[in-house]
C-alpha positions as CSV (number, residue, x, y, z in Angstrom):
1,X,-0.3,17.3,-15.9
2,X,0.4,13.7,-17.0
3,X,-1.8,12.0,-19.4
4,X,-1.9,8.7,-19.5
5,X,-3.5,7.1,-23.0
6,X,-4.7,3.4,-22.7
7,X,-2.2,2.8,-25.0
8,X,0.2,3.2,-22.6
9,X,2.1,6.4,-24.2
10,X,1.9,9.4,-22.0
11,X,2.1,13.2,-22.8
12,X,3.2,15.9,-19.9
13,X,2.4,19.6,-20.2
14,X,-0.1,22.1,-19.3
15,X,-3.8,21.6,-20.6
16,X,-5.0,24.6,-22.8
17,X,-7.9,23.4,-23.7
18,X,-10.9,20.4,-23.5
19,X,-14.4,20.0,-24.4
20,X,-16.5,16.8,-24.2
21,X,-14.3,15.2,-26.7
22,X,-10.7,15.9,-26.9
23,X,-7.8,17.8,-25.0
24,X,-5.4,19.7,-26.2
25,X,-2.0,20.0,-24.4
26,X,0.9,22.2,-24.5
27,X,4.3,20.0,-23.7
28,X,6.7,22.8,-23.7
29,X,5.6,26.4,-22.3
30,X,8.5,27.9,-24.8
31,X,6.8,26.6,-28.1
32,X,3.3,27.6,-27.4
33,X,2.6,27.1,-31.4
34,X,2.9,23.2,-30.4
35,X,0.1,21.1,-29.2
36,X,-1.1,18.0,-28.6
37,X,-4.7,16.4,-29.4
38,X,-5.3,13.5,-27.4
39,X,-9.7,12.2,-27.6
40,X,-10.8,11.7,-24.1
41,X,-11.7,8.0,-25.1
42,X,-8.2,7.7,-25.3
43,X,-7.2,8.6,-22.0
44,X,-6.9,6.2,-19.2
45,X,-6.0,8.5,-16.6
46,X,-4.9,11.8,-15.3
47,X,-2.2,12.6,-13.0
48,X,0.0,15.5,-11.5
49,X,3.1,16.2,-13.7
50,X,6.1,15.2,-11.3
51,X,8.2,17.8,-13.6
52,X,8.0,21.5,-13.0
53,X,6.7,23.6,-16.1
54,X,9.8,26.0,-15.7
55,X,12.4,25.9,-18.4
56,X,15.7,24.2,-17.0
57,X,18.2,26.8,-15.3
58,X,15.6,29.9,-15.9
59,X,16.5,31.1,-12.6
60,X,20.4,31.6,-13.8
61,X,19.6,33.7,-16.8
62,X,18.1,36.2,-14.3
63,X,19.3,39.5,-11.8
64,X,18.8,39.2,-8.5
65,X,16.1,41.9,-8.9
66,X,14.0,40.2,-11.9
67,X,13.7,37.5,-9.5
68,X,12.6,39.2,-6.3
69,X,10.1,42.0,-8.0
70,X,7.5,39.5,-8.4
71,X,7.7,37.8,-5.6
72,X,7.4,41.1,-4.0
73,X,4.0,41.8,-6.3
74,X,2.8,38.4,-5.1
75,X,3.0,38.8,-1.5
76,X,1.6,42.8,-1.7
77,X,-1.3,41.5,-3.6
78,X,-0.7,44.1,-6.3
79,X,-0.9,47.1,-3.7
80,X,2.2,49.7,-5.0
81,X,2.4,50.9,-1.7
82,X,2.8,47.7,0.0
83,X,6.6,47.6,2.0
84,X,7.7,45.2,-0.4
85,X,8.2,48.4,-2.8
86,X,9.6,50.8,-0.7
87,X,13.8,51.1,-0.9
């Protein structure tokens, strides 16, 4: 998510947290200990984050297999005897 203050400035990341007066947003998924507060007055609009949330080149620092095994999960719906498991 992209939010846009009325100043202009703009902060991208995943939304953790709101209430009737403020926002709190997490810009990078790897340093979760780092937030930002933004008050809704100061936000002029909302709008979908045209970067993915996936750390650069993730993909590459996996196996074959630590990629496919939760796709697999995904499509069984968590059922362990689903095909998707079965060599």
């Amino acid at each position: 998510m992209t939010i846009v203050k009325k100043d202009a400035d703009d902060v991208t990341g995943r939304i953790t947290d709101e209430n009737t007066e403020r926002l709190i947003v997490l810009p990078n998924m790897l340093a979760p200990e780092t937030t930002v507060e933004i008050r809704l007055a100061d936000v002029a609009r909302r709008d979908l984050s045209k970067v993915s949330p996936m750390p650069t080149r993730l993909l590459n620092q996996l196996t074959r297999e630590e990629i496919l095994d939760p796709l697999a999960y995904l499509e069984s719906a968590g059922n362990k005897y689903a095909a998707n498991f079965k060599k």
